[in-house]
C-alpha positions as CSV (number, residue, x, y, z in Angstrom):
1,X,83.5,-77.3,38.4
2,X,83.3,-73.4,37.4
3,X,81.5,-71.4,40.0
4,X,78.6,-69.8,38.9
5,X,76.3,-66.8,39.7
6,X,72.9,-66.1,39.6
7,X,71.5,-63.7,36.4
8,X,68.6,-61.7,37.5
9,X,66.5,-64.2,35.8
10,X,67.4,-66.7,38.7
11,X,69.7,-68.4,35.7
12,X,73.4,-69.3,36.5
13,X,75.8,-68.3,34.5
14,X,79.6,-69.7,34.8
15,X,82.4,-67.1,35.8
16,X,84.2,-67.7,33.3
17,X,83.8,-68.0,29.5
18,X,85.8,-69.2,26.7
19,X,85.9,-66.5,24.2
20,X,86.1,-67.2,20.6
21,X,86.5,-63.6,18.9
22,X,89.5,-63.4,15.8
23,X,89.0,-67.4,15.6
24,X,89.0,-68.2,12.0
25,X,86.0,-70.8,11.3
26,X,88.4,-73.4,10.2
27,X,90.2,-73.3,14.0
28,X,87.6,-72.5,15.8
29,X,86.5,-75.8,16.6
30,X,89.9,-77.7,17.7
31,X,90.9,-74.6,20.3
32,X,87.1,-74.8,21.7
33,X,87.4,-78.8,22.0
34,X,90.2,-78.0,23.9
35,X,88.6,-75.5,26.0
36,X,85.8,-77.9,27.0
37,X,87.8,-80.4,27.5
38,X,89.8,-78.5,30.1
39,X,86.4,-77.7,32.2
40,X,85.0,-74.5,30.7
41,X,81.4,-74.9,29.8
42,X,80.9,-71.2,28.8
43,X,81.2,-70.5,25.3
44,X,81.0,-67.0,23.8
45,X,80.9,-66.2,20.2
46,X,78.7,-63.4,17.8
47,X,77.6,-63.6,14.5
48,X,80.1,-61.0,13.5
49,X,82.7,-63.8,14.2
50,X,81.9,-65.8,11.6
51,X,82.7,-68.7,13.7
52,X,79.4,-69.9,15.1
53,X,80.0,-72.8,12.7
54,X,83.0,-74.2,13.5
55,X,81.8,-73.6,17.4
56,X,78.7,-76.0,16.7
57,X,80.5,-78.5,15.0
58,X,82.1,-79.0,18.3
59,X,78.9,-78.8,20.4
60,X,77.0,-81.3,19.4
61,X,79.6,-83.7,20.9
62,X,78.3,-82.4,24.0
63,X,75.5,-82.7,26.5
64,X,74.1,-78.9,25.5
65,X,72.0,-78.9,29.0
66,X,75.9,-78.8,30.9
67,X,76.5,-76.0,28.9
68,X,76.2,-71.8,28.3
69,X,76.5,-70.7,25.0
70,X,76.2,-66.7,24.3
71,X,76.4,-65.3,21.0
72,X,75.4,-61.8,20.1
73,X,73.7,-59.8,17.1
74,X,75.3,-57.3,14.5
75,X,74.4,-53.0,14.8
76,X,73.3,-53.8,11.3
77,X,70.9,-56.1,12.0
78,X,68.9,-54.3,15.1
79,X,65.9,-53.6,13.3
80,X,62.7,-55.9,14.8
81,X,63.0,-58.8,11.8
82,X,66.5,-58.4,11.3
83,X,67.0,-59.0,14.9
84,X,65.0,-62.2,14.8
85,X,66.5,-63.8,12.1
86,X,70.0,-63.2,13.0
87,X,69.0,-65.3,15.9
88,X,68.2,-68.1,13.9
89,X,71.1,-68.0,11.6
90,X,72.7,-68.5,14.8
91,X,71.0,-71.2,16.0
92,X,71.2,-73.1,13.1
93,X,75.1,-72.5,12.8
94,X,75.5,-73.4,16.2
95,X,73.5,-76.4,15.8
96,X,70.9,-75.5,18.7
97,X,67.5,-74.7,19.9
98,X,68.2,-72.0,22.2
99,X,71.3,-69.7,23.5
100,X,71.4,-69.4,27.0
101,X,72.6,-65.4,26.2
102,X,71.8,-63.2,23.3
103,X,73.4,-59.9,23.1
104,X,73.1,-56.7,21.2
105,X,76.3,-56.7,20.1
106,X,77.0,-52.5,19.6
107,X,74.5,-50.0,20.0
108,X,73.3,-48.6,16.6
109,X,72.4,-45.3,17.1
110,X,70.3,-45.3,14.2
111,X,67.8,-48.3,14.9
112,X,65.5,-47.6,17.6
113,X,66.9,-49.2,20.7
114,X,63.4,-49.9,21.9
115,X,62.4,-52.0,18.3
116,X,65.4,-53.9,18.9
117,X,64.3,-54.8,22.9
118,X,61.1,-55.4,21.6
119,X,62.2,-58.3,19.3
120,X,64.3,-59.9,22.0
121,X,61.5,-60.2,23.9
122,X,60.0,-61.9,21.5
123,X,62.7,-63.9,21.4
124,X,63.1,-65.0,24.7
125,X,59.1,-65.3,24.5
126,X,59.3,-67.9,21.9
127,X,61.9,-69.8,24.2
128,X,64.9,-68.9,21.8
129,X,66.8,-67.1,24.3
130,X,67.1,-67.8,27.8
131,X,68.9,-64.0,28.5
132,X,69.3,-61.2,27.1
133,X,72.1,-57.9,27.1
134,X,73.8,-55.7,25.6
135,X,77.6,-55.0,24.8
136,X,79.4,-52.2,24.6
137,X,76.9,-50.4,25.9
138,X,78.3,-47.0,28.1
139,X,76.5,-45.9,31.5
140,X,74.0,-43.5,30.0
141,X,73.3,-46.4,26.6
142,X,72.6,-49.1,29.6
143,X,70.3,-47.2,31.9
144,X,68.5,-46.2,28.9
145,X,67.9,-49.4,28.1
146,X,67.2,-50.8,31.4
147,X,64.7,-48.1,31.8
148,X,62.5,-49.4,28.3
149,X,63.1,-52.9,28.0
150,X,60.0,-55.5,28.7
151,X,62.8,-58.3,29.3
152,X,65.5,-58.1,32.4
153,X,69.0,-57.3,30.7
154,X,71.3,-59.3,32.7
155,X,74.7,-58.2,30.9
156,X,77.1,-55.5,29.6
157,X,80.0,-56.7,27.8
158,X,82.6,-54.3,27.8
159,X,86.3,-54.0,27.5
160,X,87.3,-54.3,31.2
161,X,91.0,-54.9,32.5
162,X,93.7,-52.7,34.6
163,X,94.3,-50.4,31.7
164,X,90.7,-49.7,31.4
165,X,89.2,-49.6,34.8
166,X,85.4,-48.5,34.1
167,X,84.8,-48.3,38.1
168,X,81.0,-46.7,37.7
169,X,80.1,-48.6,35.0
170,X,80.7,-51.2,37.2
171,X,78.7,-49.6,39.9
172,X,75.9,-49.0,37.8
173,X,76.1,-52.4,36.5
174,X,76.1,-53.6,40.2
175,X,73.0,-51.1,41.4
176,X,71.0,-52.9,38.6
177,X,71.9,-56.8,39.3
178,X,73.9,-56.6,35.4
179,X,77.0,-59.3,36.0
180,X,79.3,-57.1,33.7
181,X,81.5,-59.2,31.3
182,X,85.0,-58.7,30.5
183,X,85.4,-58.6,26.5
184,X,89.5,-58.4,26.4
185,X,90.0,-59.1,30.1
186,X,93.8,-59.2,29.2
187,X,94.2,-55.8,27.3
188,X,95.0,-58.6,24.1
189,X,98.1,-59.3,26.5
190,X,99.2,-56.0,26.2
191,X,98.5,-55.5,30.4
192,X,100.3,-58.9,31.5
193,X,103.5,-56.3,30.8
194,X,102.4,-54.2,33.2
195,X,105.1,-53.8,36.1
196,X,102.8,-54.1,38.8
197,X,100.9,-57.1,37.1
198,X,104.3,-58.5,36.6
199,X,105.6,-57.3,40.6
200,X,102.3,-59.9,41.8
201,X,102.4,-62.7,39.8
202,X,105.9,-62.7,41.5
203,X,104.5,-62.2,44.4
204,X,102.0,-65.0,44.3
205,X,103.9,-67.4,41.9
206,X,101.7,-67.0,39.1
207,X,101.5,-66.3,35.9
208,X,100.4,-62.5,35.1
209,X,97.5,-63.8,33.3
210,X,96.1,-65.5,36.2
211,X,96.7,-62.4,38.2
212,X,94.8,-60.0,35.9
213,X,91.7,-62.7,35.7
214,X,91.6,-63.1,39.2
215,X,91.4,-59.6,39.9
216,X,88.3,-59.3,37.7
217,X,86.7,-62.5,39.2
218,X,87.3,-60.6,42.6
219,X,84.9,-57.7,41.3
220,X,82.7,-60.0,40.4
221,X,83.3,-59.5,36.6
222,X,82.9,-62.8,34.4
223,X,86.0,-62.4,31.9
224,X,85.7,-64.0,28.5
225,X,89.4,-64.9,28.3
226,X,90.5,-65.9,24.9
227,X,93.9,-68.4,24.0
228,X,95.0,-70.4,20.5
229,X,97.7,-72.3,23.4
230,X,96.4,-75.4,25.3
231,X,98.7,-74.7,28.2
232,X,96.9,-71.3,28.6
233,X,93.5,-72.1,28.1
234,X,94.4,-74.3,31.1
235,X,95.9,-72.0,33.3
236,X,93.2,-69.4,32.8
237,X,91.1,-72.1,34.4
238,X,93.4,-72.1,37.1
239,X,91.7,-69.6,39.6
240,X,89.4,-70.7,42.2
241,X,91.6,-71.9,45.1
242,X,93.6,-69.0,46.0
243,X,92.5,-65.1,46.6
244,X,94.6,-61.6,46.0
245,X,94.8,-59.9,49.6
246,X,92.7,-56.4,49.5
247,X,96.0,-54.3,49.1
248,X,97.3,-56.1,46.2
249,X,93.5,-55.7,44.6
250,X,94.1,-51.9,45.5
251,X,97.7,-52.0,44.3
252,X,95.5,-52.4,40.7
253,X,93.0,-50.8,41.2
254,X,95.0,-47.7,41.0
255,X,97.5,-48.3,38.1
256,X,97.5,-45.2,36.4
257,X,98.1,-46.7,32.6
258,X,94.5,-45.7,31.0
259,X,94.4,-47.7,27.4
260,X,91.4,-48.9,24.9
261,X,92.6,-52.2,22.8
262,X,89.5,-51.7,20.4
263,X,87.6,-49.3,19.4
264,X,84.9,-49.3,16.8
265,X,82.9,-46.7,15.0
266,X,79.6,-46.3,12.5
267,X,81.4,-45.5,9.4
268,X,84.0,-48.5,10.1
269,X,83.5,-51.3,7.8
270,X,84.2,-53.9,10.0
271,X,81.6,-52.6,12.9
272,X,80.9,-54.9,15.4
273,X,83.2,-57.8,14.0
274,X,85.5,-56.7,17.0
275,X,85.2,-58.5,20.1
């Protein structure tokens, strides 16, 4: 069984999540089957990967009670109605009643971040969404938020890993009982190359994957690792009998390599499609 932890609205969540972004529709299915059938019962998706489809194809095979399904909204669809039906479109695609998480996906500067709180309370009024958060959202966007918002936010998804240590984003996260998620806990695989990722996974006889996700697990970061490769997916699941000592946790801590895998902006077509 994953462990879990407790979301500010006494909900558990799972440590650990499948994550579906850059799935095509047509795959996403088969690699999530796997997933489940390996042990993760944490499924996270957005409409913005045109995926959420393929993903409930695949759930209703399943008891939905056993499991935690996130998906998130677009920026271009943060205005009040917008908001709401994006929700349903999800639900329908995903072939259920409620998501356990709902995210705003990016901020949108140019919706009114307190409209677009206002319809996910309705949402989560209306029994649609269990929990609600935001993504992508820096330290000054998230204690805006948590300042006007009339529902608990309970998450920031962010790009998190050793290449992109956001240390006070973490610590405001923490201050304000937000479990910060890891979108691209892996750099895109880019950090398992890193010399003292590689020097630990020797060290502990595993692979550099596990090393980085443990690491993140030890900060109490859920990590929404992503894999197309069965053996993978497995491994990544592979995490919750051992422990990095506190000077090999320092040892990454303080790798020096600072590095964004994805960056998105207003005027970019594919806004909030990335992960």
């Amino acid at each position: 069984m994953i462990p879990t932890r407790k979301l500010k609205t006494g909900d558990e969540i799972p440590v650990i999540a499948y994550g579906t972004w850059d799935i095509a529709e047509e795959n996403v299915g088969e690699k999530v089957e796997i997933a489940l059938k390996e042990g993760y019962n944490h499924i996270d998706t957005a409409e913005g990967y045109h995926n959420e489809a393929g993903i409930g194809e695949v759930l209703k095979n399943y008891d939905r009670d056993e499991l935690f399904i996130t998906s998130k909204v677009l920026p271009s669809n943060l205005n009040y109605e917008s908001v709401i039906k994006a929700c349903k479109r999800s639900l329908k695609k995903l072939g259920t009643d409620y998501l356990d998480l709902y995210l705003i996906h990016w901020p949108n500067p140019a919706i009114s971040l307190r409209e677009t709180l206002q319809a996910m309370k309705y949402l989560s009024d209306e029994g649609l969404v269990k929990n609600i958060g935001v993504s992508n959202f820096s330290v000054y966007q998230l204690k805006v938020a948590l300042k006007i918002t009339q529902v608990p936010i309970t998450v920031n998804q962010v790009e998190f890993h050793p290449w992109l240590y956001q240390k006070e984003l973490l610590e405001v996260c923490d201050q304000n009982d937000v479990i910060l998620e890891a979108s691209a806990p892996l750099a895109r695989t880019e950090v398992l190359k890193d010399e003292t990722i590689l020097e630990l996974a020797d060290k502990y006889d595993k692979s550099p994957a596990q090393i980085v996700l443990k690491w993140e697990l030890q900060k109490g970061i859920v990590p929404l690792p992503k894999s197309k490769s069965k053996a993978h997916i497995a491994e990544n699941l592979e995490l919750f009998d051992w422990e990095l000592k506190a000077d090999d946790m320092a040892k990454i801590d303080n790798i020096d390599t600072e590095k964004r895998v994805y960056m998105i902006t207003l005027d970019d077509e594919t806004y909030g499609i990335s992960s």
